[in-house]
Residue, then its C-alpha position, 0 to 999 in steps of 0.5 A: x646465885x650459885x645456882x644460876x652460873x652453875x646452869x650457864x657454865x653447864x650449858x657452855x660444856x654442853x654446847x662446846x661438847x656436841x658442837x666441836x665434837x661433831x666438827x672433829x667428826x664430821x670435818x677431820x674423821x677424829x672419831x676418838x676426840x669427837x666421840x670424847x666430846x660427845x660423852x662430855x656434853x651428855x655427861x651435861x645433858x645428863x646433868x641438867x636434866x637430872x638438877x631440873x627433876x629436882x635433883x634426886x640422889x636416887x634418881x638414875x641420872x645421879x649415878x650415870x652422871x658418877x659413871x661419865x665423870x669417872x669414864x672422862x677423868x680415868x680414860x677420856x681426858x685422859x688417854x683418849x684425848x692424847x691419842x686424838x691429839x695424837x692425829x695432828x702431833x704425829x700424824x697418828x692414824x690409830x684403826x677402828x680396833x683400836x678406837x673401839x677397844x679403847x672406849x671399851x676400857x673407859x667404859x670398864x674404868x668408869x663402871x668400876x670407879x663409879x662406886x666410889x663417889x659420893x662415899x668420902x675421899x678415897x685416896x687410891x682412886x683420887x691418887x690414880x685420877x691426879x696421876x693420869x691428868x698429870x701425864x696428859x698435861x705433859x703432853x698437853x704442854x708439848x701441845x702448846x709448845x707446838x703451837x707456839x712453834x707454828x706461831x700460834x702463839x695466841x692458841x699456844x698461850x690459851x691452850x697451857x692456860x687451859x690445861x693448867x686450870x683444868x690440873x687445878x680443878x683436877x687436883x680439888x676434885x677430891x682432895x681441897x674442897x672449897x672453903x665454905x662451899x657447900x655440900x654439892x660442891x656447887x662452887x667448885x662445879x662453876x669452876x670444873x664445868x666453864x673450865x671443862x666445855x672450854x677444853x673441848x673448845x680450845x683443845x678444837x681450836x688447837x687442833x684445827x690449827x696443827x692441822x692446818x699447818x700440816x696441811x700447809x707444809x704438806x706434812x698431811x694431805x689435804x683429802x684427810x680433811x672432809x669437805x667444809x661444805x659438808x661440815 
């Protein structure tokens, strides 16, 4: 039974990844979330592929899967997701320099802390991911505070719920497994996925919003967004 909602809940990321990252391309020019996206729905690509081949830990997809997770939790939803959100914030435009050399350090992030998956708790490396994810759900609190101040209100409450599931699984990842979930942690992947594919949506939503408004108030100029019939 656990094995059928995980497959659902990854497929959920997966589509929410590729879908709304290739809107946030395609429609806004947001290369740094659209290409966050992009690696979150490989990372459950990588995953369903891996779990049809039967699972094999010696497999390659087993360790490129740890090398996305750790890219993602120490740099991408993280860093690359605040710079992105940035764009609508504070109308932060930053140049492909900078879009290039960031994914280059998640690249390294995730390369080096990949080895310490699968080896027990390390608390130096699980410390730093709880410490990251707490200085963006600071500024993902602001994110609903804006929201809620250009009356989305709906958005605003969704996008704090959001951000407060995803501090929970953030905080269980390493340090409170389950209760009798099993060593795979399946019970707690049904969490983390549908919680992770509805960040990329939600966080989209909010995003299309700010916009929006900002296109309304003439605070960003219309000719930064692509042509709908494009996208």
């Amino acid at each position: 039974m656990k094995e059928l909602l995980l497959m659902p809940a990854d497929i959920w990321m997966i589509f929410a990844g590729f879908f709304c990252g290739w809107k946030l391309i395609r429609r806004y020019g947001n290369y740094l979330l659209g290409l966050e996206w992009f690696i979150i729905a490989t990372s459950g690509s990588n995953f369903l592929v891996w779990s049809a081949l039967g699972g094999d830990e010696g497999s390659p997809l087993y360790f490129i899967a740890y090398f996305f997770d750790a890219f993602s939790r120490s740099v991408g939803v993280s860093l690359i997701l605040v710079m992105g959100l940035m764009r609508v914030t504070h109308r932060y435009k930053p140049t492909p320099a900078v879009d290039i050399g960031v994914f280059a350090l998640g690249i390294v992030a995730g390369l080096y802390l990949r080895q310490f998956h699968g080896h027990g708790l390390h608390v130096v490396p699980a410390t730093f991911y709880v410490v990251v994810n707490a200085l963006s759900t600071v500024f993902l609190a602001y994110l609903s505070w804006r929201l809620w101040k250009i009356r989305a209100r709906g958005l605003a409450v969704g996008a704090a719920l959001t951000t407060a599931a995803a501090t929970a699984i953030a905080v269980t990842y390493d340090f409170f497994p389950i209760p009798g979930d099993d060593e795979y942690g399946t019970t707690f992947y049904i969490f983390a996925l549908t919680t992770w594919g509805t960040q990329a949506f939600v966080y989209f939503l909010a995003y299309r919003a700010l916009h929006d408004h900002n296109v309304a108030t003439g605070a960003e100029p219309t000719s930064d967004e692509r042509s709908v019939a494009r996208a």
